[in-house]
VOPAGU-2260 file (C-alpha; in pm, 1 decimal, decimal comma):
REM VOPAGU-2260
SITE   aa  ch    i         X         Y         Z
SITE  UNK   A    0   -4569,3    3098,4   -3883,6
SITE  UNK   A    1   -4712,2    2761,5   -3938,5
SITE  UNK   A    2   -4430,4    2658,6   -4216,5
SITE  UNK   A    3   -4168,8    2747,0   -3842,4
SITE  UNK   A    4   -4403,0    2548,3   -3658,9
SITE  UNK   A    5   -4431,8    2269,4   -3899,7
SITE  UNK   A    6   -4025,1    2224,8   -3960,7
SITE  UNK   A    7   -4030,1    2241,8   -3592,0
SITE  UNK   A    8   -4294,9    1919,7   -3569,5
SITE  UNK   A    9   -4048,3    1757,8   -3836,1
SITE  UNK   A   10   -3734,8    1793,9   -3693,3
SITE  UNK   A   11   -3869,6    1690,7   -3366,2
SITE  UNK   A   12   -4063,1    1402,0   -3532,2
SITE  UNK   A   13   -3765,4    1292,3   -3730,2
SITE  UNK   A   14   -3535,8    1353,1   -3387,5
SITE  UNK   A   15   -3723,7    1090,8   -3217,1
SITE  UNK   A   16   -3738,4     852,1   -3503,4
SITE  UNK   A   17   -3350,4     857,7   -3579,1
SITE  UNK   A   18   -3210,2    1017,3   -3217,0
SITE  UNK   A   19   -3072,8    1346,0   -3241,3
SITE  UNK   A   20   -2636,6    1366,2   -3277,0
SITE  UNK   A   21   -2488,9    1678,3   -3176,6
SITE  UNK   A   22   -2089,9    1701,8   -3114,1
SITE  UNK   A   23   -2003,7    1850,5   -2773,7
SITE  UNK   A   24   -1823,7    2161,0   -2782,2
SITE  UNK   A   25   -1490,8    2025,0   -2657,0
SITE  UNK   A   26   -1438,0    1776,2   -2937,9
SITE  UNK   A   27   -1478,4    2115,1   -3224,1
SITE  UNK   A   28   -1221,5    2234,7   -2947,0
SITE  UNK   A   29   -1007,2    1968,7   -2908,9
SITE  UNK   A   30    -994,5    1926,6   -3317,1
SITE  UNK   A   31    -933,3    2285,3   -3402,0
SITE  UNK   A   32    -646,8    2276,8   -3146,3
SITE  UNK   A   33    -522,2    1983,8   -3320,7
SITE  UNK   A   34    -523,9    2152,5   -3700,5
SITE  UNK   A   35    -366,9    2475,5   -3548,2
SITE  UNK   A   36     -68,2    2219,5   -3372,7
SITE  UNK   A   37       5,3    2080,0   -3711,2
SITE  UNK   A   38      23,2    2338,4   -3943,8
SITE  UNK   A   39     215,4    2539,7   -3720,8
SITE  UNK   A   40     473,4    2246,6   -3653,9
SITE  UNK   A   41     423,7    2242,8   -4108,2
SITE  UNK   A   42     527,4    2603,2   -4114,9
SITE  UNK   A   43     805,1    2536,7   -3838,9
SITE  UNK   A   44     944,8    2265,7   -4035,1
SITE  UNK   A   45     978,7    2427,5   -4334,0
SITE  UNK   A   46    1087,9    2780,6   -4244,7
SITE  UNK   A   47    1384,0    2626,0   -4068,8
SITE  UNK   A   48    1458,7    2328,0   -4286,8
SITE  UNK   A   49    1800,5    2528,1   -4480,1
SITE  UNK   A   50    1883,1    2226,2   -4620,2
SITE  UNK   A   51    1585,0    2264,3   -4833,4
SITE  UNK   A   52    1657,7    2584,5   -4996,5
SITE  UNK   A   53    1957,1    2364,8   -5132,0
SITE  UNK   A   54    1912,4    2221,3   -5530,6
SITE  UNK   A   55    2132,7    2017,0   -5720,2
SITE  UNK   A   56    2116,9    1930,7   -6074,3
SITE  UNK   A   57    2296,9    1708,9   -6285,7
SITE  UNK   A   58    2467,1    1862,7   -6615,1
SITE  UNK   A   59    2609,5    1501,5   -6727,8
SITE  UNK   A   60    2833,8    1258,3   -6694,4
SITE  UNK   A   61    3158,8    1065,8   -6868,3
SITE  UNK   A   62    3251,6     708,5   -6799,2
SITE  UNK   A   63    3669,4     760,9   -6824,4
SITE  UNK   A   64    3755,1     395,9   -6778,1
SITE  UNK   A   65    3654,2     105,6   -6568,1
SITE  UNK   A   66    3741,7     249,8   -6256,4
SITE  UNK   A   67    3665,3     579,4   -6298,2
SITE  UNK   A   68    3341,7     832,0   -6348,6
SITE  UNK   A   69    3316,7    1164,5   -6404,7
SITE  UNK   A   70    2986,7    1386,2   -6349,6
SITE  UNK   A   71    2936,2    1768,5   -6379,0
SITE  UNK   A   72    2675,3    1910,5   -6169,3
SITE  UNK   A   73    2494,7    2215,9   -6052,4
SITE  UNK   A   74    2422,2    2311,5   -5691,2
SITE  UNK   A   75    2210,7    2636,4   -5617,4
SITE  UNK   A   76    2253,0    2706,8   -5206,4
SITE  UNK   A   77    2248,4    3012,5   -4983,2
SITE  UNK   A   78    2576,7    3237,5   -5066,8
SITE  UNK   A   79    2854,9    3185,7   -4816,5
SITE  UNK   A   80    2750,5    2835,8   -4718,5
SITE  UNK   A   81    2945,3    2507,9   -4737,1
SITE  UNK   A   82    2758,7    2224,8   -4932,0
SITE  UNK   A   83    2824,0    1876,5   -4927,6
SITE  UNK   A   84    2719,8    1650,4   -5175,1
SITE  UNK   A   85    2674,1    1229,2   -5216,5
SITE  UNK   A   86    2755,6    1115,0   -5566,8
SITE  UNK   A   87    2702,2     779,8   -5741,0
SITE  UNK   A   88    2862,7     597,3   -6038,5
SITE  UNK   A   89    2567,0     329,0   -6158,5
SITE  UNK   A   90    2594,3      17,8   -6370,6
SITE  UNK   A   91    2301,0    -131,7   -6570,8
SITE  UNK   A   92    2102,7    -262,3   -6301,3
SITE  UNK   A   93    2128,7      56,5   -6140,8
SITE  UNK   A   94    2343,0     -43,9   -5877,3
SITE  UNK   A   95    2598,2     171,5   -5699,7
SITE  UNK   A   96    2945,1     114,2   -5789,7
SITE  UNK   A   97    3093,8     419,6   -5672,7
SITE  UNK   A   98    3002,8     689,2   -5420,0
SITE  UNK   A   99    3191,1     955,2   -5267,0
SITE  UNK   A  100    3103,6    1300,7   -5068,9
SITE  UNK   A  101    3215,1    1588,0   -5216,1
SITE  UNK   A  102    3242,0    1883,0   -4981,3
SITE  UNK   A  103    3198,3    2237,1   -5192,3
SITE  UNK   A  104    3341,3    2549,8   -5036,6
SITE  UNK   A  105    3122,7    2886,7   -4943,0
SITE  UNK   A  106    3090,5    3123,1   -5198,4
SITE  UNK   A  107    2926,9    3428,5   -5245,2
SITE  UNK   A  108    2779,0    3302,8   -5558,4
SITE  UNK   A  109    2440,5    3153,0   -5519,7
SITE  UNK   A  110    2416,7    2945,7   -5829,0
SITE  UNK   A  111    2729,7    2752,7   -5880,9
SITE  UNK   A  112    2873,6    2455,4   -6172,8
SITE  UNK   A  113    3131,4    2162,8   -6055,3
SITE  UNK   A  114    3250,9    1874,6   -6220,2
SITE  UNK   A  115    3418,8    1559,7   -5994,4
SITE  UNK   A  116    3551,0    1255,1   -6060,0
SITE  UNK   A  117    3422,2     925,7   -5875,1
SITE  UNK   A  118    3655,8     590,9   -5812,9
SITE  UNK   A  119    3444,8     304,6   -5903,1
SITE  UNK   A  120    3493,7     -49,4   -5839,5
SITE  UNK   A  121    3373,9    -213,6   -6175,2
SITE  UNK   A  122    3225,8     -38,3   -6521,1
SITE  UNK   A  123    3003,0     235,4   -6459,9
SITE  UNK   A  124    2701,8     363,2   -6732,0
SITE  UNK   A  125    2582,1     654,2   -6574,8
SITE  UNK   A  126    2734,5     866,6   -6272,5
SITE  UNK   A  127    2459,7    1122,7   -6068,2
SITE  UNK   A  128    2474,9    1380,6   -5804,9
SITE  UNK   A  129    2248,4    1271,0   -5577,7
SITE  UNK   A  130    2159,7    1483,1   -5298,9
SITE  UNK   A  131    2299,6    1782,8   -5178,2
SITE  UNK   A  132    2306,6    1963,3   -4802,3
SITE  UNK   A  133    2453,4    2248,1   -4577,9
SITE  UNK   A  134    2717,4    2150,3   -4362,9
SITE  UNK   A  135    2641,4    2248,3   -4032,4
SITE  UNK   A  136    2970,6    2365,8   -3840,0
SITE  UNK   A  137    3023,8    2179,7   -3547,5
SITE  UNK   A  138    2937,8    2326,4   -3170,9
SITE  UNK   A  139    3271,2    2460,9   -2957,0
């Protein structure tokens, strides 16, 4: 009993000394509300985000001639979905000298290989597919 009594003098020794700090109930509240609002909007964002069940990967490339690129690619998307893509012929510095959208048909095949061919407007080194996304079908 006196060790309870004792740790009782301390902390009310030390509480006068240094002030005592307790959080009001409504801030715990107000925070826990907070966490809860974000990772639901998290979980929102990335159960409905399609466009991020969609993967592209590049297979390779082949500069034809000064004007034109070629680049073979892989796209894995929901079946029965139309996919568009951006892709980009490069030069040394890494600068874009050709880009076009290429718009993929639905298939019923998940996993699926393409190979397009991009205008460019001087000497390409390297061509990429660059990001890839469902089309959404406009509203009536």
């Amino acid at each position: 009993m006196t060790s309870t009594a004792s740790d009782a003098a301390n902390r009310a020794r030390l509480d006068a000394r240094y002030g005592r700090r307790s959080v009001p109930r409504w801030v715990w509240v107000v925070a826990g509300g907070a966490v809860a609002a974000i990772l639901v909007w998290f979980a929102w964002g990335t159960i409905t985000n399609e466009n991020s069940a969609v993967r592209v990967d590049d297979l390779g490339y082949e500069i034809v001639d000064d004007h034109t690129a070629e680049v073979s690619f892989q796209v894995s998307a929901p079946a029965d979905r139309q996919v568009a893509c951006t892709l980009e012929a490069l030069d040394e510095q890494h600068g874009v000298v050709g880009w076009k959208t290429e718009l993929l048909p639905a298939s019923p095949e998940r996993i699926r290989g393409f190979r397009a061919t991009i205008p460019t407007l001087a000497h390409a080194t390297t061509a990429i597919a660059d990001e890839c996304w469902i089309v959404t079908e406009p509203a009536d």
